[in-house]
C-alpha positions in Angstrom: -11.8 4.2 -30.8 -11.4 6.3 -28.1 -10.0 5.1 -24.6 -12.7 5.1 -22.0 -10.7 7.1 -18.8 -11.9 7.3 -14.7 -10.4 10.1 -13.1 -10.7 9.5 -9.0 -9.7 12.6 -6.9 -9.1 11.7 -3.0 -8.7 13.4 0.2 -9.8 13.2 3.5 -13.1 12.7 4.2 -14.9 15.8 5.3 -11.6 17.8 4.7 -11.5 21.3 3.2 -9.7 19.7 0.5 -12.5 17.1 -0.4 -15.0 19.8 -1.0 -12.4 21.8 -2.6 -11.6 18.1 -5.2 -15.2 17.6 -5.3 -15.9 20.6 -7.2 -12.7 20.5 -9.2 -13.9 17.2 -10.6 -17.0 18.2 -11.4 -15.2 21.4 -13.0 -13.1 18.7 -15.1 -16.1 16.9 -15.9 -17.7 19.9 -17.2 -14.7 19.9 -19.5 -14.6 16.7 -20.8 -17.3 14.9 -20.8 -16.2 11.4 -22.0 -14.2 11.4 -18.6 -15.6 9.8 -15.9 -15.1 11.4 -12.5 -15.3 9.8 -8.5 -14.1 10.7 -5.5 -12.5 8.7 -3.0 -11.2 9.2 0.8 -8.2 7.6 2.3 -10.0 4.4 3.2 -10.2 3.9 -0.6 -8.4 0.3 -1.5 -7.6 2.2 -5.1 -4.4 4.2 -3.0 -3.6 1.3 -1.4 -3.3 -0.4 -5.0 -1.7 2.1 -7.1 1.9 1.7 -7.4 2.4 5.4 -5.3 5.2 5.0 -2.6 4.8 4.2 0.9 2.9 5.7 3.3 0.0 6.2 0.2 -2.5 8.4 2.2 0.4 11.0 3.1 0.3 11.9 -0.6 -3.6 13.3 -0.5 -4.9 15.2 -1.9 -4.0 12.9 -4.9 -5.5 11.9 -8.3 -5.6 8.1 -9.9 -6.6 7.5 -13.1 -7.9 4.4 -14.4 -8.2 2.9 -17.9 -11.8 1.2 -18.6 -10.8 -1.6 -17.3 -10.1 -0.4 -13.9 -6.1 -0.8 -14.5 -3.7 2.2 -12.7 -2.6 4.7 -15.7 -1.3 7.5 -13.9 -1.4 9.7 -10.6 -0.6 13.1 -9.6 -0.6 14.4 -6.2 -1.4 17.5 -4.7 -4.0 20.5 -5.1 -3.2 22.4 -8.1 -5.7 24.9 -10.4 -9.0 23.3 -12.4 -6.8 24.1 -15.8 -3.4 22.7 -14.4 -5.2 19.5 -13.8 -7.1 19.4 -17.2 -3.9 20.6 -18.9 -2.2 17.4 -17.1 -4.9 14.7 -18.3 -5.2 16.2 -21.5 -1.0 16.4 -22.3 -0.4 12.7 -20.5 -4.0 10.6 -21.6 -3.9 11.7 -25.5 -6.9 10.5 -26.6 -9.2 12.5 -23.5 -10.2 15.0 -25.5 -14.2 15.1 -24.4 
């Protein structure tokens, strides 16, 4: 069976950057459909959770994913390209595939 996956883009709330992640997940959603997308701002207890170093919110924008059960798989920060970020999911989480 495939591996349900939650994919939670933050930024700062009302920032150029979370209109700019907003789209881009729905972009990725678009893509794969099994993937389930959120977005989050840096009052989000996931950063504060996730084993990302100190100072969490300087790392936004940033992306968490979570495995079904809500566990941390994997983060990336920055702002990179709709296909960088698809190309990411789809070469570290194997079985997203949509």
């Amino acid at each position: 069976t495939t591996m349900a996956y939650k994919l939670i883009g933050f930024a700062y709330a009302g920032s150029d950057n979370s209109s700019y992640i907003n789209i881009q997940l729905q972009a990725i959603k678009n893509a794969i459909p099994s993937l389930e997308t959120e977005l989050g701002d840096e009052n989000d207890s996931r950063i504060q959770t996730s084993p990302i170093p100190k100072n969490k919110t300087s790392y936004l924008p940033l992306y968490i994913v979570q495995d079904g059960s809500g566990n941390y798989v994997g983060h990336r920060t920055g702002k990179f390209p709709d296909k960088e970020v698809l190309s990411w999911l789809k070469s570290s989480f194997l079985s997203i595939d949509g």
